[in-house]
C-alpha positions in Angstrom: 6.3 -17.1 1.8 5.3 -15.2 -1.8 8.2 -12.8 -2.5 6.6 -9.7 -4.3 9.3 -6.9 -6.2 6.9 -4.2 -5.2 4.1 -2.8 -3.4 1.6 -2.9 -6.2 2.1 -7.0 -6.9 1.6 -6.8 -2.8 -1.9 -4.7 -3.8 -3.1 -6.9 -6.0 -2.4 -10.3 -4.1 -4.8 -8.9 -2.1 -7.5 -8.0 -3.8 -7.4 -11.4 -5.3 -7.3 -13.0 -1.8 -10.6 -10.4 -0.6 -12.0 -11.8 -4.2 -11.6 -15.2 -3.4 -12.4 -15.5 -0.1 -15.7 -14.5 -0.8 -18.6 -13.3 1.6 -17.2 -14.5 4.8 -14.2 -12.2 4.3 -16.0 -9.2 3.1 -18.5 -9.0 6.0 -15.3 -10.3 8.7 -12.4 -8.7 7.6 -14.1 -5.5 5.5 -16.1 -4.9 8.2 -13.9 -5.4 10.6 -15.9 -7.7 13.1 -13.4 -9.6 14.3 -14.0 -13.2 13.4 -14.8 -14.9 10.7 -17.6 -17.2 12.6 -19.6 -14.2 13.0 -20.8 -13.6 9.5 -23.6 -16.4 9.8 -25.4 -14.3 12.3 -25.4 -10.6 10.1 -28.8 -9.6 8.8 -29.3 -10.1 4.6 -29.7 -6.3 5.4 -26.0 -6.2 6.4 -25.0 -8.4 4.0 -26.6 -6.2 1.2 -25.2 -3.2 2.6 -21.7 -4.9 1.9 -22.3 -5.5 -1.6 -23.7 -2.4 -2.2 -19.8 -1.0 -0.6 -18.4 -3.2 -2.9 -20.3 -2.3 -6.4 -19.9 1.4 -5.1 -16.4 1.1 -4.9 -15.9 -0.8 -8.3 -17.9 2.2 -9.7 -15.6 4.7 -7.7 -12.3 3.3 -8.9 -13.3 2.4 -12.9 -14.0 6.1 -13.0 -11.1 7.5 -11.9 -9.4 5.1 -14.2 -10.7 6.2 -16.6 -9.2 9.3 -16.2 -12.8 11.8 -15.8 -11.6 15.1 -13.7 -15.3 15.4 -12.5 -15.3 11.7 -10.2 -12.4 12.7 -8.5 -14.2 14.4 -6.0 -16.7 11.5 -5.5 -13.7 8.7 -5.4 -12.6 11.3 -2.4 -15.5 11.2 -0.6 -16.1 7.2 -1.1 -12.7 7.2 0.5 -13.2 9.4 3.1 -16.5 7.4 4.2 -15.9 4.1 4.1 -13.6 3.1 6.8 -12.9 -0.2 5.9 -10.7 -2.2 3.0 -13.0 -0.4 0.2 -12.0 2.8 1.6 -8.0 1.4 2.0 -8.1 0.6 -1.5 -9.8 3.8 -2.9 -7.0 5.7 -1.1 -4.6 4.1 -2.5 -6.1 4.4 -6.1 -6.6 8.0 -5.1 -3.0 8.8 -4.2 -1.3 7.4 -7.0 -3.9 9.9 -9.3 -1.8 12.5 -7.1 1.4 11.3 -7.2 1.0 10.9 -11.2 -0.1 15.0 -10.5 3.2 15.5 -8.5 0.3 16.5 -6.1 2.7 14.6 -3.5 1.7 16.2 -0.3 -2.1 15.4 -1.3 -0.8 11.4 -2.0 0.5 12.1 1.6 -2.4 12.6 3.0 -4.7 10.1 1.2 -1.9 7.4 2.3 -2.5 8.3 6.1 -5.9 8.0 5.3 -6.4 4.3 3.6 -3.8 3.3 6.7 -6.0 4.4 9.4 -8.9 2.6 7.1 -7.0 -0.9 6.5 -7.5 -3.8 9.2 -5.6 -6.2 6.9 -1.6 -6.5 8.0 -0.7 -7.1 4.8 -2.6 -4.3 3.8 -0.9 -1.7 6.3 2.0 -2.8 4.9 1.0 -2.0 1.3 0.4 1.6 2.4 3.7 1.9 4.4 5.7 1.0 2.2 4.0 3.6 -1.0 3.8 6.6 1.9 7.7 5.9 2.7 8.5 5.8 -1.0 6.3 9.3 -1.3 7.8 10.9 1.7 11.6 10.1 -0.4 10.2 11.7 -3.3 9.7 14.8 -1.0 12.8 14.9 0.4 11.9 13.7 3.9 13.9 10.8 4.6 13.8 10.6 8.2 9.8 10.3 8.2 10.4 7.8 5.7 12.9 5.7 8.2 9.9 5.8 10.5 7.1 4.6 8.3 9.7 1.7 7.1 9.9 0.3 10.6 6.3 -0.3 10.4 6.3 -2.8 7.3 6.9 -6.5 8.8 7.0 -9.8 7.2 9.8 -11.6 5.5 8.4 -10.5 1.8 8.7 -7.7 2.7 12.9 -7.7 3.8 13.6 -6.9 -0.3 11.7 -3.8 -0.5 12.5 -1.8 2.8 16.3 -2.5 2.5 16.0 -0.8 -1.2 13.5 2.3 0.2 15.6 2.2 3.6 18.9 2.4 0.8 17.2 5.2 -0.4 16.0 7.5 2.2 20.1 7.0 3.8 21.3 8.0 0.5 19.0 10.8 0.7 20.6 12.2 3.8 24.0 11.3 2.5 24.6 8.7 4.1 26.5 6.5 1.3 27.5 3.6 3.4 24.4 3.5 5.1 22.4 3.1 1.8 25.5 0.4 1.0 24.5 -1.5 3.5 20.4 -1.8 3.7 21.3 -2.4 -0.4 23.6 -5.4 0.4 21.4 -7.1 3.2 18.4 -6.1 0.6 20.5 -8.6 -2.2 21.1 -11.5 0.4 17.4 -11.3 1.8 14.6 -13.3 -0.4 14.8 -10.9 -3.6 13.0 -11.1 -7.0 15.9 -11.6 -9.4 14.8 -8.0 -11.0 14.8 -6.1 -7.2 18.0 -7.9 -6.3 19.9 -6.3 -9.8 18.2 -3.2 -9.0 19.7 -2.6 -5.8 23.4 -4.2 -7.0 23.4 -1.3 -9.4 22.3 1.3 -7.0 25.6 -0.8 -4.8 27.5 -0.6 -8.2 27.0 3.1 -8.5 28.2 4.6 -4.8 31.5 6.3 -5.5 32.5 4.5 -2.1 
C-alpha cells in the first residue's frame, strides 16, 4: 500500500494511473460503463468522443493555469458537463483557483460537484479529504467529521487522523485532537506528516 503525505500526491497518482492505463480505462472507468471488457464493443465514434473529453479537458485546465480570468468561466462549464473523471478533475483544479481566492464557499461547492462526478474510490477520496480540509478553514468542523468518515483505505489512516486532529481542535476539543494526532503518528505516516502532527501533539497546552 503507497503511503501519500497529502491529497494532491493522492491526485496525481492518479492521473498517472488514468494515463497509463490507457484506452481501456478511459472509455471503462471515465465513462463509467462498468467493466473493463466492454470497451472492445464502443463505436470509433465513442471512442473519439472520449479523446475529444480528454484534449478538451487538457485545454480547460492549462488555461486556468495559466492564470487567464476570462477561461474561468469555460473551465466551469467543462466541469459542470462532463460527469465523469474529466469533470472530477476540473473541479478539483477549479476549487483550488477558489480556495487560492478565499472564495471558500465557491471551493465548497465545486468539491460537491467533482464528488458526485468521480467513479474512481480513490478518487472520492481525493475530494473528501480537500472538502473536509475546506470546510476547517470555514470554521465548520462537525461537517468536516462527516466528510472524514467517508475517506477509506489504509493510505489514507495518516491524513484523516491529522484533519480529524484538526476539526476536534477546532471545537476545542484538545484531547480529542491529542488523540486522532497520536494514532495519526503510529498509523503508516510519511516521515514529514508524522513530525507534523507530533508538533501539533507537542504544542497542546494539555
Amino acid at each position: 500500500m503507497e503511503i501519500y503525505e497529502n491529497e494532491n500526491e493522492q491526485v496525481d497518482a492518479i492521473k498517472r494511473f488514468f494515463a497509463e492505463n490507457g484506452k481501456a480505462l478511459a472509455v471503462g472507468v471515465i465513462l463509467g460503463i462498468g467493466a473493463l471488457v466492454g470497451w472492445r464493443y464502443w463505436t470509433g465514434h465513442q471512442d473519439e468522443s472520449v479523446r475529444a473529453v480528454s484534449l478538451n479537458y487538457e485545454n480547460a485546465v492549462s488555461a486556468l493555469r495559466a492564470d487567464k480570468p476570462e477561461t474561468l468561466s469555460a473551465a466551469e462549464k467543462f466541469a459542470a458537463d462532463n460527469k465523469n473523471t474529466y469533470g472530477a478533475f476540473a473541479s478539483l483544479e477549479l476549487a483550488q483557483q477558489y480556495v487560492d481566492k478565499n472564495d471558500l464557499n465557491k471551493a465548497v461547492t465545486l468539491l460537491q460537484q467533482g464528488l458526485a462526478a468521480a467513479s474512481d474510490e480513490n478518487l472520492k477520496a481525493v475530494i473528501n479529504a480537500r472538502l473536509a480540509r475546506v470546510q476547517i478553514q470555514l470554521k465548520q468542523p462537525d461537517a468536516a467529521l462527516k466528510t472524514l468518515e467517508s475517506v477509506k483505505g489504509e493510505g489514507w489512516t495518516a491524513i484523516v487522523a491529522d484533519l480529524r486532529g484538526e476539526a476536534l481542535l477546532s471545537k476545542g476539543d484538545k484531547q480529542g485532537a491529542r488523540t486522532a494526532w497520536e494514532s495519526g503518528v503510529k498509523s503508516n505516516a510519511s516521515p514529514a506528516l508524522s513530525e507534523m502532527m507530533q508538533m501539533k501533539i507537542n504544542n497542546l497546552s494539555i
